[in-house]
PyMOL Python script that loads the backbone (N, CA, C, O; Angstrom):
from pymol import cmd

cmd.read_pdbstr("""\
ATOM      1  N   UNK A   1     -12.032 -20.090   9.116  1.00  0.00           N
ATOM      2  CA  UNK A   1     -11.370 -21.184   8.438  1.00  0.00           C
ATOM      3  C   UNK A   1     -10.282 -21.711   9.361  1.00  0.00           C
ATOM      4  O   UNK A   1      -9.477 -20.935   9.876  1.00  0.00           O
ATOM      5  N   UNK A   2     -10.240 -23.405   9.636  1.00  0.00           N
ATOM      6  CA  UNK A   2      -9.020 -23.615  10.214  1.00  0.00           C
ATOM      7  C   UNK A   2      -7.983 -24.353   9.548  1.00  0.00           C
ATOM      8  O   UNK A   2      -8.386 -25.450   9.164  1.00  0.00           O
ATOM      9  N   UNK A   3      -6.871 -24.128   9.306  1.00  0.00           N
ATOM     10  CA  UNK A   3      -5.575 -24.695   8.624  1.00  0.00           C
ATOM     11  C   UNK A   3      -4.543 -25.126   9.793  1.00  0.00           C
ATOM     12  O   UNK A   3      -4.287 -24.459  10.796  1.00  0.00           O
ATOM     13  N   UNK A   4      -4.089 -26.194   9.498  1.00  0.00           N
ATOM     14  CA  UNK A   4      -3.121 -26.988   9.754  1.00  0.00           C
ATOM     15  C   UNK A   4      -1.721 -26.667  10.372  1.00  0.00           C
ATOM     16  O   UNK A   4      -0.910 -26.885   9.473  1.00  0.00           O
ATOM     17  N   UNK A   5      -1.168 -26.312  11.323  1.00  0.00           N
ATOM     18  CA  UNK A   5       0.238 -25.896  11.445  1.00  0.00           C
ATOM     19  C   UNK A   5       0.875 -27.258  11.008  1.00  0.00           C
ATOM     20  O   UNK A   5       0.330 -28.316  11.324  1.00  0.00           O
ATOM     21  N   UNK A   6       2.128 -27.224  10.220  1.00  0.00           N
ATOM     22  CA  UNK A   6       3.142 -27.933   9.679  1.00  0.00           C
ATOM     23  C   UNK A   6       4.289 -27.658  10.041  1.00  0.00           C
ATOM     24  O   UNK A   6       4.540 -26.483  10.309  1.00  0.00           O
ATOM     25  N   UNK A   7       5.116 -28.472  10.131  1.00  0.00           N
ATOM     26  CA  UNK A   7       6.844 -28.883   9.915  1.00  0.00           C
ATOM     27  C   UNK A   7       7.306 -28.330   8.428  1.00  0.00           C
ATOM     28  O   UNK A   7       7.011 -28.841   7.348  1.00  0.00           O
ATOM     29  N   UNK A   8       7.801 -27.604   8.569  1.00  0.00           N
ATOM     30  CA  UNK A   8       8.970 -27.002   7.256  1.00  0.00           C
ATOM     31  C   UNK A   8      10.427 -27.112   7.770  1.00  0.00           C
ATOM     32  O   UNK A   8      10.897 -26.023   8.099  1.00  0.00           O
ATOM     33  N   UNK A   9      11.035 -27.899   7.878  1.00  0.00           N
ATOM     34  CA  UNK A   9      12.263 -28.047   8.615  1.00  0.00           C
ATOM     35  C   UNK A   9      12.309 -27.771   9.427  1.00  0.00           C
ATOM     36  O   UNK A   9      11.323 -28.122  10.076  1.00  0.00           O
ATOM     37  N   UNK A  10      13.344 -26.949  10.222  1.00  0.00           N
ATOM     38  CA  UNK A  10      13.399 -26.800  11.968  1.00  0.00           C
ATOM     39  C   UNK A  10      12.038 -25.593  12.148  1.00  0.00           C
ATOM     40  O   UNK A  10      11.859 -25.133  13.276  1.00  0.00           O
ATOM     41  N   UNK A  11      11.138 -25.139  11.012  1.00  0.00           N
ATOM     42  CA  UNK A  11      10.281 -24.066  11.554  1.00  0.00           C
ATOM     43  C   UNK A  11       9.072 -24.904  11.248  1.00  0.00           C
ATOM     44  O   UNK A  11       9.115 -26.105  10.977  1.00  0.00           O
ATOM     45  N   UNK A  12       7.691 -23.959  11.335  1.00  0.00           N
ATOM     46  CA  UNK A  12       6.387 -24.723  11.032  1.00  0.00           C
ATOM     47  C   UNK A  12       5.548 -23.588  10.168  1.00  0.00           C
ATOM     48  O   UNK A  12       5.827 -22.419  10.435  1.00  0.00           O
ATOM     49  N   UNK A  13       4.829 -23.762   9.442  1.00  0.00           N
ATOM     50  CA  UNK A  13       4.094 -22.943   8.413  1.00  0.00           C
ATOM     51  C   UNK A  13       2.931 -23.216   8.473  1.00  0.00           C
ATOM     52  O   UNK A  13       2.506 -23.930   9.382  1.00  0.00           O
ATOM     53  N   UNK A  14       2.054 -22.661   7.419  1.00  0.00           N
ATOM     54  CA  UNK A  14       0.782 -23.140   7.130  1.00  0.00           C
ATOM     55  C   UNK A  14       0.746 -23.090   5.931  1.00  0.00           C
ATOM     56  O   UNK A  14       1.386 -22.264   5.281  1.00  0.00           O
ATOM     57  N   UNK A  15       0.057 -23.887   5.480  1.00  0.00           N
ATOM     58  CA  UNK A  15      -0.279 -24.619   4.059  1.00  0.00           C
ATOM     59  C   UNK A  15      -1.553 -23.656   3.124  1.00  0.00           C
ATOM     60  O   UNK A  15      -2.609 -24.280   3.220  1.00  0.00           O
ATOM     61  N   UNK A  16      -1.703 -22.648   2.466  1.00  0.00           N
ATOM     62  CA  UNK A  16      -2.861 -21.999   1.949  1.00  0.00           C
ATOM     63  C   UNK A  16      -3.418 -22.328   0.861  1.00  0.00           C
ATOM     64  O   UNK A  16      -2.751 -22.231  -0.169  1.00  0.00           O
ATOM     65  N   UNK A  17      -5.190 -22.946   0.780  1.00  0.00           N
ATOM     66  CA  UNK A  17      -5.338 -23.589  -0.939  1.00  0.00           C
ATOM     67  C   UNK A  17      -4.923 -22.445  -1.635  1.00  0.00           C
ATOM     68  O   UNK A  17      -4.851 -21.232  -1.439  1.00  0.00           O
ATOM     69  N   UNK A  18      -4.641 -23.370  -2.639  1.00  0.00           N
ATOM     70  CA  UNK A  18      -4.769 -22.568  -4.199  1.00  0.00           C
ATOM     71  C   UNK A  18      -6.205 -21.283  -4.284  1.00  0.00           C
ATOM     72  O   UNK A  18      -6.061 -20.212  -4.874  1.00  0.00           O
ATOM     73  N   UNK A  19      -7.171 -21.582  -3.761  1.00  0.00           N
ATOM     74  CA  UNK A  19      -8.283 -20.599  -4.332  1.00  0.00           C
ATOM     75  C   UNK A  19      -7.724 -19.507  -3.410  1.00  0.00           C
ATOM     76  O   UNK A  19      -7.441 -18.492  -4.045  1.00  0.00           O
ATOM     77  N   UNK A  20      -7.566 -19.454  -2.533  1.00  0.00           N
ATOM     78  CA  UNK A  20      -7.141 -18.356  -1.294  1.00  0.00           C
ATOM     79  C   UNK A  20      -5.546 -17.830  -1.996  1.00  0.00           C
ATOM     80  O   UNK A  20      -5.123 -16.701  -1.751  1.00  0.00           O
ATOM     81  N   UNK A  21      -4.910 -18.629  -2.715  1.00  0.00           N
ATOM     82  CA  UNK A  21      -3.776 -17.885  -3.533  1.00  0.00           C
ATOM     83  C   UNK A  21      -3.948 -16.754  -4.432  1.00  0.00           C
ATOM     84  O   UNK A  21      -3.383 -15.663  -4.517  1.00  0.00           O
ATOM     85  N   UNK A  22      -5.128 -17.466  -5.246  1.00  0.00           N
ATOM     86  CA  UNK A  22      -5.748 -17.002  -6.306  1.00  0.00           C
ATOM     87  C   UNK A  22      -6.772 -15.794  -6.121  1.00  0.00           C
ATOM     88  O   UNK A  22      -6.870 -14.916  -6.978  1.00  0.00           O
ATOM     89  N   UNK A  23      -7.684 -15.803  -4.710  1.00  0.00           N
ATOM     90  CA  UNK A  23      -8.282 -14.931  -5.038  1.00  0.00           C
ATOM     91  C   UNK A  23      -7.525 -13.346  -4.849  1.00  0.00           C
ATOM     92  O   UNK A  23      -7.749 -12.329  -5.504  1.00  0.00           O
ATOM     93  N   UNK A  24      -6.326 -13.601  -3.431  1.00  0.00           N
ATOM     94  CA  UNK A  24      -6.109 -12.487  -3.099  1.00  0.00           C
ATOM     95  C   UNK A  24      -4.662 -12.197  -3.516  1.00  0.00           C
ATOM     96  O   UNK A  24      -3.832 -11.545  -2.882  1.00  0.00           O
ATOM     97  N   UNK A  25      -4.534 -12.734  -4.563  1.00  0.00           N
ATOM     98  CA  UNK A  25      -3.075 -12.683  -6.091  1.00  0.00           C
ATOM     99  C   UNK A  25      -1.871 -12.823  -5.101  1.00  0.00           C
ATOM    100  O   UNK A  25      -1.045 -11.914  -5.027  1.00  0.00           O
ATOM    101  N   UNK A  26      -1.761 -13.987  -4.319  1.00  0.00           N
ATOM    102  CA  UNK A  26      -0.754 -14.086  -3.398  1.00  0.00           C
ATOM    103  C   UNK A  26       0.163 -15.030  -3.650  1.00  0.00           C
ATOM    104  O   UNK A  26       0.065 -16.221  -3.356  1.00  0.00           O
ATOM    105  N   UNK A  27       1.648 -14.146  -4.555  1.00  0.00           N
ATOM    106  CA  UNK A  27       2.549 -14.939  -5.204  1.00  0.00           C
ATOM    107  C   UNK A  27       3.324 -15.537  -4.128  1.00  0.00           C
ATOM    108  O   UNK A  27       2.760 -16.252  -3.299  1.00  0.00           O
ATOM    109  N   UNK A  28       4.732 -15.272  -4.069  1.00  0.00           N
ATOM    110  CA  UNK A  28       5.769 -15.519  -2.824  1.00  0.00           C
ATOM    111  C   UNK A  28       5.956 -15.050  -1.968  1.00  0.00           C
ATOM    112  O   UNK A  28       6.931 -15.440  -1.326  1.00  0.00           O
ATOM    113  N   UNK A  29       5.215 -14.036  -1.490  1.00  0.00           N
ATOM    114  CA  UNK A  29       5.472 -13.305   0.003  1.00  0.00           C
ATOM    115  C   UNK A  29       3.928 -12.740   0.320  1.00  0.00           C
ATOM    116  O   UNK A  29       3.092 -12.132  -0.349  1.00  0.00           O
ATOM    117  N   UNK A  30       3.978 -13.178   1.483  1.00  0.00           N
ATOM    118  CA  UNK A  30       2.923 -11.994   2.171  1.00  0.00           C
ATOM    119  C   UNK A  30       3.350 -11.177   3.380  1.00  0.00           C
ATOM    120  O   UNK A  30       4.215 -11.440   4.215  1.00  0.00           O
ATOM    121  N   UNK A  31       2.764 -10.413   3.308  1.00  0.00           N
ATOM    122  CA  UNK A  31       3.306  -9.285   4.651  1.00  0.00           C
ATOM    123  C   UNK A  31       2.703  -9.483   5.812  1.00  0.00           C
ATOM    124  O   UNK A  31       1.517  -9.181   5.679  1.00  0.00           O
ATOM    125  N   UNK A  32       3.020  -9.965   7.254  1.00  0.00           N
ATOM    126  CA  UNK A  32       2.782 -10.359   8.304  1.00  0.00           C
ATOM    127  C   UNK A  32       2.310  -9.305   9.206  1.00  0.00           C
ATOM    128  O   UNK A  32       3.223  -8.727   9.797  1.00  0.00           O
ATOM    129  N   UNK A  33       0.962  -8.851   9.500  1.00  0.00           N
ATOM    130  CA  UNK A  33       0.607  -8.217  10.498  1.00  0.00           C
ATOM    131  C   UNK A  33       0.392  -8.648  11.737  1.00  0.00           C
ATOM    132  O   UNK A  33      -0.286  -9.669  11.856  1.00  0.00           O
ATOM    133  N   UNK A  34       0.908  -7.984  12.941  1.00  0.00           N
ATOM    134  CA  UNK A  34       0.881  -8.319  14.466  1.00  0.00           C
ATOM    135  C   UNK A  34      -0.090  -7.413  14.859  1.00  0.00           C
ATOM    136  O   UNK A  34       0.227  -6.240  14.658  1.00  0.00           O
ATOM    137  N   UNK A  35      -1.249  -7.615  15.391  1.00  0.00           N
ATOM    138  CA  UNK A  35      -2.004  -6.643  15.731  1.00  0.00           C
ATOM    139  C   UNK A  35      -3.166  -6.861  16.902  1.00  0.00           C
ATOM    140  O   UNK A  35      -4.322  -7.044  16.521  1.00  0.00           O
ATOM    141  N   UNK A  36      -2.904  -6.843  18.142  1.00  0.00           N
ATOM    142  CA  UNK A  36      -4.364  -6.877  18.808  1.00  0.00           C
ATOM    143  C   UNK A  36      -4.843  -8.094  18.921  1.00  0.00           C
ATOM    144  O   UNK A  36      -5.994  -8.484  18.729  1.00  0.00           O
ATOM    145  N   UNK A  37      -3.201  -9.119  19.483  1.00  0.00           N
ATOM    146  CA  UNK A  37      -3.720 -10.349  19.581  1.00  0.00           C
ATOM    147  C   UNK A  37      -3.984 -11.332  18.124  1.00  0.00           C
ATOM    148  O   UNK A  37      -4.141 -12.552  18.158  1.00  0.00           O
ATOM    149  N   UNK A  38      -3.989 -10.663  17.131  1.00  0.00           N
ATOM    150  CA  UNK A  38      -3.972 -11.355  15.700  1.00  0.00           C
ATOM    151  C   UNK A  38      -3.299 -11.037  15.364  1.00  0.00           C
ATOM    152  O   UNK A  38      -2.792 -10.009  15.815  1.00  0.00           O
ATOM    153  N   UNK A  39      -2.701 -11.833  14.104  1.00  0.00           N
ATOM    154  CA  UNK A  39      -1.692 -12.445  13.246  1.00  0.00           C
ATOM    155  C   UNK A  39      -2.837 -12.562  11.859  1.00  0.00           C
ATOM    156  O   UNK A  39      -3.817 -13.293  11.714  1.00  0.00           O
ATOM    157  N   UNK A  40      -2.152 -11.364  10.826  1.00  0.00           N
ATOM    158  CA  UNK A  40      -2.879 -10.759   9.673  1.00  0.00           C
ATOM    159  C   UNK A  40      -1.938 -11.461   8.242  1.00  0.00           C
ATOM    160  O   UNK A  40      -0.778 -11.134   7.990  1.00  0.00           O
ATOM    161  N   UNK A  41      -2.577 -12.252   7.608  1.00  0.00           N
ATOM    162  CA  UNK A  41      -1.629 -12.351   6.017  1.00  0.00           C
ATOM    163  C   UNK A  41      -2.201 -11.176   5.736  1.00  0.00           C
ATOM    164  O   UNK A  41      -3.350 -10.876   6.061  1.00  0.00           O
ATOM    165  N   UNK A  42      -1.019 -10.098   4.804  1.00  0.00           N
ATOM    166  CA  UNK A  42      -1.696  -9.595   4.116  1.00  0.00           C
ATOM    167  C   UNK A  42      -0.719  -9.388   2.432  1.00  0.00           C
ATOM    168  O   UNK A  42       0.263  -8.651   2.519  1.00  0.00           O
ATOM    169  N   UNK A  43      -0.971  -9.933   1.206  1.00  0.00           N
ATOM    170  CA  UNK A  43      -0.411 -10.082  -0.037  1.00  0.00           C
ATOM    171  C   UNK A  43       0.216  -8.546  -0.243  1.00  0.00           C
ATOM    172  O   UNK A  43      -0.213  -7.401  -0.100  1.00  0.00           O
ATOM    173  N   UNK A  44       1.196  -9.028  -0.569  1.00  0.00           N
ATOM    174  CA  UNK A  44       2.411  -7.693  -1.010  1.00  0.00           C
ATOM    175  C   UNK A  44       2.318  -7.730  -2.213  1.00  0.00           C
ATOM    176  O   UNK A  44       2.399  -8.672  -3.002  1.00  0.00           O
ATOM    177  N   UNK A  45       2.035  -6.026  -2.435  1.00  0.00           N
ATOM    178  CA  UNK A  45       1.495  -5.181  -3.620  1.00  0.00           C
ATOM    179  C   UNK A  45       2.973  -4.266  -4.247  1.00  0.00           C
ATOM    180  O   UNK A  45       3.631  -3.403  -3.665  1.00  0.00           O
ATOM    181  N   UNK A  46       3.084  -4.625  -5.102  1.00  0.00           N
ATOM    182  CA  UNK A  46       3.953  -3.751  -5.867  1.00  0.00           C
ATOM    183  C   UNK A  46       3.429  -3.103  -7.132  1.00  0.00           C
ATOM    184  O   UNK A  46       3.643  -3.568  -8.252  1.00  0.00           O
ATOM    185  N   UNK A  47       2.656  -1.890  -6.868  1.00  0.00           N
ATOM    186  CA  UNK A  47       1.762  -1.160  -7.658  1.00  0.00           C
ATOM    187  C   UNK A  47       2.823  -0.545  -8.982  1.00  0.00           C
ATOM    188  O   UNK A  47       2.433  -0.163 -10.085  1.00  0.00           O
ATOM    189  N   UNK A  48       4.248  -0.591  -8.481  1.00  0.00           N
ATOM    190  CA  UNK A  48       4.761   0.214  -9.506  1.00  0.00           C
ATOM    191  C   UNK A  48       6.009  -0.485 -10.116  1.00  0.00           C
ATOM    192  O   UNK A  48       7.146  -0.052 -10.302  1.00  0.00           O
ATOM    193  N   UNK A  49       5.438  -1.731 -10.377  1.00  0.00           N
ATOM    194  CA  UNK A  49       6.194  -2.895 -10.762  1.00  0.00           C
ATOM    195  C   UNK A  49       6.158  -3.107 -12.133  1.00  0.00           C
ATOM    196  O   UNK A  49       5.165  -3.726 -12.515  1.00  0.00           O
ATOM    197  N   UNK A  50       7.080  -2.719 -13.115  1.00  0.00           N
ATOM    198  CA  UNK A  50       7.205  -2.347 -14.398  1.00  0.00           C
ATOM    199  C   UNK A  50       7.361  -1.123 -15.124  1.00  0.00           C
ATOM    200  O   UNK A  50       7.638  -0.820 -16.285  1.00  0.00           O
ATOM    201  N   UNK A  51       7.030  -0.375 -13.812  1.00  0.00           N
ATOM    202  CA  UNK A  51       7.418   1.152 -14.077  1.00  0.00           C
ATOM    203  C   UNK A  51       8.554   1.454 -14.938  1.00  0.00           C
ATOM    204  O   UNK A  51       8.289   1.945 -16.035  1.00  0.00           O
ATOM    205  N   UNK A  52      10.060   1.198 -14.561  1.00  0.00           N
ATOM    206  CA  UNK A  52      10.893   1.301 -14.877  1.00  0.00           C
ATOM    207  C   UNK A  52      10.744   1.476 -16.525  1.00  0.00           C
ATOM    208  O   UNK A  52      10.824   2.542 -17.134  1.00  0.00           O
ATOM    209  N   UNK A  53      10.462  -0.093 -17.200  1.00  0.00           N
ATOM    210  CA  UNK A  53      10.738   0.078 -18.339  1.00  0.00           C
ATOM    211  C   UNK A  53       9.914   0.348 -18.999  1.00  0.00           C
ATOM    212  O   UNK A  53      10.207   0.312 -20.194  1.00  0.00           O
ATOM    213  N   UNK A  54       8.342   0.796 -18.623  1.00  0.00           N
ATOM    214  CA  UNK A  54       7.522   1.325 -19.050  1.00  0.00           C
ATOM    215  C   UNK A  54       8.636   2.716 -19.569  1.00  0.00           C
ATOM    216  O   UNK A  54       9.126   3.026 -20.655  1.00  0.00           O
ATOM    217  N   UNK A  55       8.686   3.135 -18.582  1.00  0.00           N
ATOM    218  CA  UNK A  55       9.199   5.056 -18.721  1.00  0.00           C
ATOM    219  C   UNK A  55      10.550   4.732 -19.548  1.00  0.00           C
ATOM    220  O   UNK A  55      10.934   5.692 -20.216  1.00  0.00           O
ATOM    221  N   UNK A  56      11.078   3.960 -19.605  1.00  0.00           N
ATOM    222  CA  UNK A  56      12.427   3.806 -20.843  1.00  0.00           C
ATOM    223  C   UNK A  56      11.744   3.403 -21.995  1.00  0.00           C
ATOM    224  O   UNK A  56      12.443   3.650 -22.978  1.00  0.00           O
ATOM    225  N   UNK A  57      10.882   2.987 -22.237  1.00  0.00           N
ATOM    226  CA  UNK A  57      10.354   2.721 -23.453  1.00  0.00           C
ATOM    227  C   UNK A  57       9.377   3.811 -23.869  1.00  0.00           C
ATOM    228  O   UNK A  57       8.741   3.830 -24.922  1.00  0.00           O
ATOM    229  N   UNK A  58       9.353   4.568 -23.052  1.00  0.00           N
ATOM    230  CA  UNK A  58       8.301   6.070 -23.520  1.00  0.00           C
ATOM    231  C   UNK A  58       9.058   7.163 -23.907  1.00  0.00           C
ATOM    232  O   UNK A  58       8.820   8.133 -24.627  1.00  0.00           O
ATOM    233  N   UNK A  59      10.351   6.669 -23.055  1.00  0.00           N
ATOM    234  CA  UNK A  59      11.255   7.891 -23.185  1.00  0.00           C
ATOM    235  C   UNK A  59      11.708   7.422 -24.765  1.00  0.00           C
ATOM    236  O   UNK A  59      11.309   8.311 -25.517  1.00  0.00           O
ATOM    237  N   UNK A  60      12.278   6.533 -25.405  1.00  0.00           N
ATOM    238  CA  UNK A  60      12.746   6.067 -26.635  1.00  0.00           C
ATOM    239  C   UNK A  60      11.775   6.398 -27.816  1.00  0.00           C
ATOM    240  O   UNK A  60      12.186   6.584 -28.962  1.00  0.00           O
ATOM    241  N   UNK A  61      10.223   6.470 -27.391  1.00  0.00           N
ATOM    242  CA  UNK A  61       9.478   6.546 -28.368  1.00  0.00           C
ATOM    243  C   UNK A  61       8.970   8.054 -28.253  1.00  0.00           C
ATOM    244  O   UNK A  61       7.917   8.357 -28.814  1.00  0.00           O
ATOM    245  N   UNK A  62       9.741   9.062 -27.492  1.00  0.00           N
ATOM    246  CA  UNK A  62       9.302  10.472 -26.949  1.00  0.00           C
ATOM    247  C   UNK A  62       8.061  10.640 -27.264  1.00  0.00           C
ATOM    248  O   UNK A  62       7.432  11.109 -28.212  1.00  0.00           O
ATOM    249  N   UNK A  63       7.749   9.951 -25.842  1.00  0.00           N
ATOM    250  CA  UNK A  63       6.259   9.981 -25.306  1.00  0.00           C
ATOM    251  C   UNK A  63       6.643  10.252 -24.218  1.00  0.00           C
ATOM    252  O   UNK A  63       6.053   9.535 -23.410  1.00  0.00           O
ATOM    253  N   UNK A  64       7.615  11.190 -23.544  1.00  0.00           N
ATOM    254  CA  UNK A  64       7.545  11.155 -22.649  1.00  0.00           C
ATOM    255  C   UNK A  64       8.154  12.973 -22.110  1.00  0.00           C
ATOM    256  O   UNK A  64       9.076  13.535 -21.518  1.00  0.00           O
ATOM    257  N   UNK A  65       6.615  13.306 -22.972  1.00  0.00           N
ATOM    258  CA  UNK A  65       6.655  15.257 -22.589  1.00  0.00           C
ATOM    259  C   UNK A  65       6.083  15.792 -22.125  1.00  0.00           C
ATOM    260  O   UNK A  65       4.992  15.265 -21.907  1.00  0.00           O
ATOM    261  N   UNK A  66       6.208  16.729 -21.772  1.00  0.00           N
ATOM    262  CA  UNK A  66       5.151  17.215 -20.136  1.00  0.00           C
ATOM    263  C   UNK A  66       3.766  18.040 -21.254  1.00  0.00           C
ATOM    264  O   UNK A  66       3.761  18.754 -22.257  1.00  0.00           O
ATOM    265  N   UNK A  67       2.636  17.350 -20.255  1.00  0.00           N
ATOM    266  CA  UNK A  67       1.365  17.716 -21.238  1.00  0.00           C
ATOM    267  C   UNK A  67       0.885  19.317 -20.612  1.00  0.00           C
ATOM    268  O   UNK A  67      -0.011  19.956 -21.165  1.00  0.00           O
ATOM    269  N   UNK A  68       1.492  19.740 -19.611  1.00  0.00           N
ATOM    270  CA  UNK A  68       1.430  21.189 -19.070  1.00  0.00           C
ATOM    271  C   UNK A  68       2.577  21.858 -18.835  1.00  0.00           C
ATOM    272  O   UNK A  68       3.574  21.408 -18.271  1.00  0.00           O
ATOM    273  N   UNK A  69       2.419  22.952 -19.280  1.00  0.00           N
ATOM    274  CA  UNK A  69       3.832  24.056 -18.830  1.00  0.00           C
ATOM    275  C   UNK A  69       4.183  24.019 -17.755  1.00  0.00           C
ATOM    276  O   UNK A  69       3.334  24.353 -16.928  1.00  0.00           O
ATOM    277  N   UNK A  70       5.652  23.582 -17.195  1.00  0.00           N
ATOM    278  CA  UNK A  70       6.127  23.558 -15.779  1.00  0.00           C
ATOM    279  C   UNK A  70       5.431  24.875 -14.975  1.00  0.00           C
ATOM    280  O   UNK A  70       4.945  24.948 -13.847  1.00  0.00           O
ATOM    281  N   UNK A  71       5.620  26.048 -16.219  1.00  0.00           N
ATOM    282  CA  UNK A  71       4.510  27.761 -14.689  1.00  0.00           C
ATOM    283  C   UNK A  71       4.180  28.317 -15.973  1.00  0.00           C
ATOM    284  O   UNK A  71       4.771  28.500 -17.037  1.00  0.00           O
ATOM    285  N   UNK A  72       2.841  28.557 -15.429  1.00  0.00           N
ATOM    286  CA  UNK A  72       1.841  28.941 -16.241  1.00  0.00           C
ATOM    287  C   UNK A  72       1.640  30.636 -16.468  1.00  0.00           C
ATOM    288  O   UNK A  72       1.652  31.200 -15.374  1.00  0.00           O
ATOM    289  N   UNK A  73       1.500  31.366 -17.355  1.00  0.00           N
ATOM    290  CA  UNK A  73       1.495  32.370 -18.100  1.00  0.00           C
ATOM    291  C   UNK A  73       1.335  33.397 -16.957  1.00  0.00           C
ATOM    292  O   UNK A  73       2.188  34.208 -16.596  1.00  0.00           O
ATOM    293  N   UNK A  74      -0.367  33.158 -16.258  1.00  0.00           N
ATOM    294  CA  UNK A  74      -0.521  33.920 -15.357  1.00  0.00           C
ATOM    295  C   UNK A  74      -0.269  34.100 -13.852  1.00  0.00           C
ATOM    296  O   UNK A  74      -0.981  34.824 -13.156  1.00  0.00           O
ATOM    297  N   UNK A  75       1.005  33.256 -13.286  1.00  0.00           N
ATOM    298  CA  UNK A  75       1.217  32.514 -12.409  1.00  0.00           C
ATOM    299  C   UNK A  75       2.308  33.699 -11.845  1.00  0.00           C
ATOM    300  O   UNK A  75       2.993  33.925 -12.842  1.00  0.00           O
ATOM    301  N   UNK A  76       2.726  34.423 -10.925  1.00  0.00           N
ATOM    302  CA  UNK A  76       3.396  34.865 -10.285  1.00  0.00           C
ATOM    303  C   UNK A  76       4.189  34.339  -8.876  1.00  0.00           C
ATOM    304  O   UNK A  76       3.681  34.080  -7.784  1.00  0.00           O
ATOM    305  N   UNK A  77       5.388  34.284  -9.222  1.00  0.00           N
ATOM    306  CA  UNK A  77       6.315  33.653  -8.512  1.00  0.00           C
ATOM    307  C   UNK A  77       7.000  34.770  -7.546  1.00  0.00           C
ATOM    308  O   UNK A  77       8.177  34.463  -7.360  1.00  0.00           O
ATOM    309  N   UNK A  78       6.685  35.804  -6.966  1.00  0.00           N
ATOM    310  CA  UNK A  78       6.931  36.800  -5.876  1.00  0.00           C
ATOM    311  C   UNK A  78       5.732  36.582  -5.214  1.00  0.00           C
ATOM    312  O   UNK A  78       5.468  37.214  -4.191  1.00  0.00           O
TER     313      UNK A  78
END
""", "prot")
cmd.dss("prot")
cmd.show_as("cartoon", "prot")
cmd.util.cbc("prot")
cmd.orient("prot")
């Protein structure tokens, strides 16, 4: 695919359609790989994005108890 270098004020960018936004869920940042002569977009993943208040809202509804014994019956610790 070839795209366009542009003027963004004193720098220059490139312009990405919408479907290429869309397919690879690429909000406001992508992460820039240098590699072997190429120059990589690659969409920044924040897998644990909501975590937070997930686990405050589990903790409030105490859902949030350990489903295994920290040491187990037959478990020797020497």
């Amino acid at each position: 695919m070839k795209t366009s270098v542009i003027p963004i004020g004193n720098s220059k960018g490139i312009r990405l359609e919408k479907s290429i936004l869309e397919k690879y869920h690429i909000q406001d940042e992508v992460e820039l790989v240098l590699e072997k002569g190429y120059m990589i977009l690659k969409p920044v993943k924040t897998p644990r994005k909501g975590w937070e208040n997930a686990f405050k809202k589990m903790h409030e509804n105490g859902d949030d108890k350990l489903l295994l014994a920290d040491v187990f019956d037959d478990e020797s610790l020497e």
